[in-house]
N, C-alpha and C positions, 0 to 999 in steps of 0.2 A: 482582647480577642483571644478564642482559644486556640491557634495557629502560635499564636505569641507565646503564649502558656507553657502550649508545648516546645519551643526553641528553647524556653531555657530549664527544661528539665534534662537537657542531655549533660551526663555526667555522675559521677560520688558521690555518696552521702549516708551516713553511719545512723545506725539505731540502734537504742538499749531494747536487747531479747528478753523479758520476762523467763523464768525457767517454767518448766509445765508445756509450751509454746514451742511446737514443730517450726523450724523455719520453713517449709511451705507454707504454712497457715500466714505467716508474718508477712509473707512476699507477694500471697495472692489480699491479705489485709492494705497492706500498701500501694497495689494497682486501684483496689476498688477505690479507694479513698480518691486518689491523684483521678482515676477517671470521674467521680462524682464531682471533684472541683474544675477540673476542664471544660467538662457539660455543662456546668452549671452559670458557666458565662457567659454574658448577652449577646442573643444569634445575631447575625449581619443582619442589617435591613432585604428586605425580600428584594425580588428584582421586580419591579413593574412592567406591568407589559400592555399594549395598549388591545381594547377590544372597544367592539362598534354593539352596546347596549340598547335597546330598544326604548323610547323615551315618549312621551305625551310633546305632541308638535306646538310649541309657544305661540301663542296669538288665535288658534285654533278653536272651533266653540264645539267642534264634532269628536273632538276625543281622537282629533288623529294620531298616528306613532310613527314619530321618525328615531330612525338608529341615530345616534349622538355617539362622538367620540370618546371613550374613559380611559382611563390609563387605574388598573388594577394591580395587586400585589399577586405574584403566583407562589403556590403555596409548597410548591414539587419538595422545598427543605427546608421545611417546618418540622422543628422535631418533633411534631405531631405525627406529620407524615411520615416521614420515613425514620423516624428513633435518633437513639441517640448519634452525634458525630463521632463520639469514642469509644470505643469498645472494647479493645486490647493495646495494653503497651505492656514492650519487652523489658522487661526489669532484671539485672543478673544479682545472682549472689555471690557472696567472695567467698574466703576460709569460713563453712559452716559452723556452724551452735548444734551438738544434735538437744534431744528435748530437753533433756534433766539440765543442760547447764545454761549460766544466761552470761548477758556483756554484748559489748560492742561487736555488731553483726555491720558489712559492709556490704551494700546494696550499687548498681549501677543501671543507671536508665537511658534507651536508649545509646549513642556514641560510648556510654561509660562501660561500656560490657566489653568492649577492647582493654580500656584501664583494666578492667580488672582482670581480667591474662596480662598484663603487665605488672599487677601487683604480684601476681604469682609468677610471673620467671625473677621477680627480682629479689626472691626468700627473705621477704623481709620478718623481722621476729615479732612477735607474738607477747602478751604482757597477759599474765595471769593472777587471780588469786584463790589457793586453793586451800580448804579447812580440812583435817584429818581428825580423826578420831580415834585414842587407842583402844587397846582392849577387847576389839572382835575381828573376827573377819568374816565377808558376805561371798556369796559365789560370784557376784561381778563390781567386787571391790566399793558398790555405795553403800551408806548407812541404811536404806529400807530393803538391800535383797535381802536372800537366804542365809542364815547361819549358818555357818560353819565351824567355826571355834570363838571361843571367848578363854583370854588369857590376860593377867596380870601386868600392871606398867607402872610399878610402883616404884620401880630400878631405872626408870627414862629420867634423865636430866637432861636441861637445854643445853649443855657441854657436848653430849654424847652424840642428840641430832644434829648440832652447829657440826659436828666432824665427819659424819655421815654425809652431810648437805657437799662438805668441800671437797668430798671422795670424789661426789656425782656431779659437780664440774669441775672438777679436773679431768674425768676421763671424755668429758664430752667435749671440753676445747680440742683433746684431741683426735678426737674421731669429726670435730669440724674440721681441724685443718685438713686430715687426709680427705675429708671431701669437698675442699676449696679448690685443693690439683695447682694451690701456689708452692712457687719453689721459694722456701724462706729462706735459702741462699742469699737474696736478696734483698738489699738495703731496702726499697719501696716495698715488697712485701710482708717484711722485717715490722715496718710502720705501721702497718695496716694491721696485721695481729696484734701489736701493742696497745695501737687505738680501739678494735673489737673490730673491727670493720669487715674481717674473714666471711665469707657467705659460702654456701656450699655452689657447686657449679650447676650441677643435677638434683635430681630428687635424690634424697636419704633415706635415711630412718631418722626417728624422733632426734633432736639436737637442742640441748637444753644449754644456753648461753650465761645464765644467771639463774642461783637459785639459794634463796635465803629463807629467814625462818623470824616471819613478823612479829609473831604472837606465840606464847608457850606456857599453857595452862591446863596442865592434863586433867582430863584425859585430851583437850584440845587442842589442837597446836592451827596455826594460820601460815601458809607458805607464801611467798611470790617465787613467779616462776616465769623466764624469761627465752622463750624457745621456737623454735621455727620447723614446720610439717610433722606437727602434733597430729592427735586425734584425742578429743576431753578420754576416751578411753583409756586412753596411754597414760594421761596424768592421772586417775584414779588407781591405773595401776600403781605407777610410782607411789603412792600412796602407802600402796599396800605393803613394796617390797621395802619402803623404806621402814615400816613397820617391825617384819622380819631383820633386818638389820640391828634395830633395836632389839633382839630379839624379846618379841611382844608380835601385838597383831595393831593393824590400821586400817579405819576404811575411810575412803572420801565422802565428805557430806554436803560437799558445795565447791563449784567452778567455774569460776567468773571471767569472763575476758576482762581487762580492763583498758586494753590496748592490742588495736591489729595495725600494725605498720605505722602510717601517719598518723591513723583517727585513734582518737583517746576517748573516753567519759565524760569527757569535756564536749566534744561535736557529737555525741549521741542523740538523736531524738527519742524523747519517753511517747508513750503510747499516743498521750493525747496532743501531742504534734505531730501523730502523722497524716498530714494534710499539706495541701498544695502549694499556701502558700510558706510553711514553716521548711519544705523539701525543697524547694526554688529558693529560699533567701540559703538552706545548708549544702548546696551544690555550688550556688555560684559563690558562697565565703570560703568554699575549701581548694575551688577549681587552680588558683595561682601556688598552692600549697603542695596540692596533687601533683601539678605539671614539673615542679621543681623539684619536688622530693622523689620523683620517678627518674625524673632525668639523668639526678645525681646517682639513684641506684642502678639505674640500670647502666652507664657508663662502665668501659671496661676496667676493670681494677689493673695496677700498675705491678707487675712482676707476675701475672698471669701467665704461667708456664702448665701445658700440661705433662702431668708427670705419669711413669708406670704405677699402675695398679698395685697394692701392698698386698700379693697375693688373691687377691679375686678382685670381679670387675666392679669399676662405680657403682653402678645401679642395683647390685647384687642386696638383697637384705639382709640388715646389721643385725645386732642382738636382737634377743626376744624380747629382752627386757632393760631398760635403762643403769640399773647398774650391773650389768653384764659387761658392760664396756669395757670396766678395768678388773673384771673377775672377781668382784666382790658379795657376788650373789651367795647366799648359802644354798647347800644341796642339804 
């Protein structure tokens, strides 16, 4: 039944973003489909309803007509008659893809569109990976903008970015903690920093939690990037400034989610499951996973103290730029 159908689409459920692909495009791709398969399942039997038909009188040699009782289908919802039963379902989107990048994009249908204001007060981080390129730089940091300089990288060794990498988390554990507002006075929140467990309390600016250097093959180099209230523009910055660091140029040539909070590339669906029944079997495999792994974040962390502000207030906007943090940026 499509009543049925739809009960168990309420909830999470992860998809791999092709790049090139607006998430609107993906989101109104994902209604149609889920509406063509809920339509497309066998209507209820019609309601019968009895009428008194006109009939040639049995035994009768004159052709006479008597009304006879029948009992008829009405057809008032036949979706002939009045079209389809489904028309629109609410679908949300979680932490966006904009176009140029791809990865794990989190969708919610239905009851999940609350989850996912729960994934977002619970700042969970973000799994990335990101590919750079020396030797130019574009006016919005990808490999196909504008040029603007082309310069030499024949002086970059994996030494040089492995020590750059560790500048720019270090300074960003600590612009975490002063936006977690724990007081690490304390044994339990002592622990928690240790184990990584720190979250910011409010919105920030970009907070990069890990960040290493996969691949290093100039002029290429592969990043993973470990962070929480990004924007893919931000990482193609860092891209670039970590370039300048080098001093060289960088631009980003690809950014990948490979991880938003629970859902990995692993519960991704690729294109050609996105369909009814592949979205209903990856909502209700993940629903015990969601429920638990929300619970545990959103729970209050132990040594949660709010503390005064380190000269301006939480919400205020941090650097421009990610390694501004620890004033390593060149001028």
């Amino acid at each position: 039944m499509a009543s049925a159908g739809l009960a168990r689409l309420h909830g999470l459920f992860a998809v791999y973003k092709p790049p090139g692909l607006k998430w609107k495009h993906l989101r109104d791709t994902v209604e149609l489909q889920l509406l063509k398969g809920l339509n497309a399942g066998k209507p209820p039997a019609p309601e019968q309803h009895v009428r008194f038909l006109p009939g040639p009188m049995e035994g009768s040699e004159k052709k006479e007509l008597t009304l006879t009782v029948t009992s008829v289908p009405t057809l008032v919802d036949h979706p002939l008659v009045c079209g389809p039963v489904f028309t629109s379902l609410k679908i949300g989107v979680g932490h966006r893809l904009d176009a140029q990048a791809s990865g794990v994009l989190v969708l919610g249908v239905g009851h999940g569109r609350k989850l996912l204001t729960d994934m977002y007060s619970a700042h969970l981080t973000k799994e990335y990976t990101v590919r750079g390129l020396l030797g130019k730089a574009t006016d919005d940091f990808c490999e196909d903008g504008r040029l603007v300089e082309k310069t030499t990288y024949d002086h970059v060794t994996r030494e040089k970015l492995d020590r750059i990498l560790a500048l720019i988390q270090g300074s960003h554990q600590k612009a975490l903690v002063m936006y977690s507002n724990l007081d690490l006075q304390t044994q339990e929140a002592y622990e928690m920093a240790v184990s990584g467990l720190i979250r910011p309390m409010n919105k920030s600016p970009m907070l990069i939690t890990g960040i290493r250097c996969l691949q290093f093959a100039p002029p290429e180099f592969l990043l993973e990037v470990q962070c929480m209230h990004e924007t893919q523009k931000q990482l193609r910055r860092l891209v670039h400034e970590i370039g300048l660091e080098l001093k060289s140029t960088a631009v980003c040539s690809q950014v990948r989610r490979t991880r938003d909070g629970f859902f990995t590339l692993d519960d991704a669906l690729l294109r050609t499951q996105w369909n009814l029944p592949s979205i209903q079997g990856a909502i209700q495999a993940a629903a015990p996973r969601v429920a638990a792994e929300l619970e545990k974040s959103l729970r209050p962390g132990p040594g949660t103290q709010l503390l005064p502000g380190p000269g301006r207030p939480w919400d205020s906007e941090g650097p421009n730029s990610a390694l501004e943090q620890e004033g390593q940026v060149r001028h």
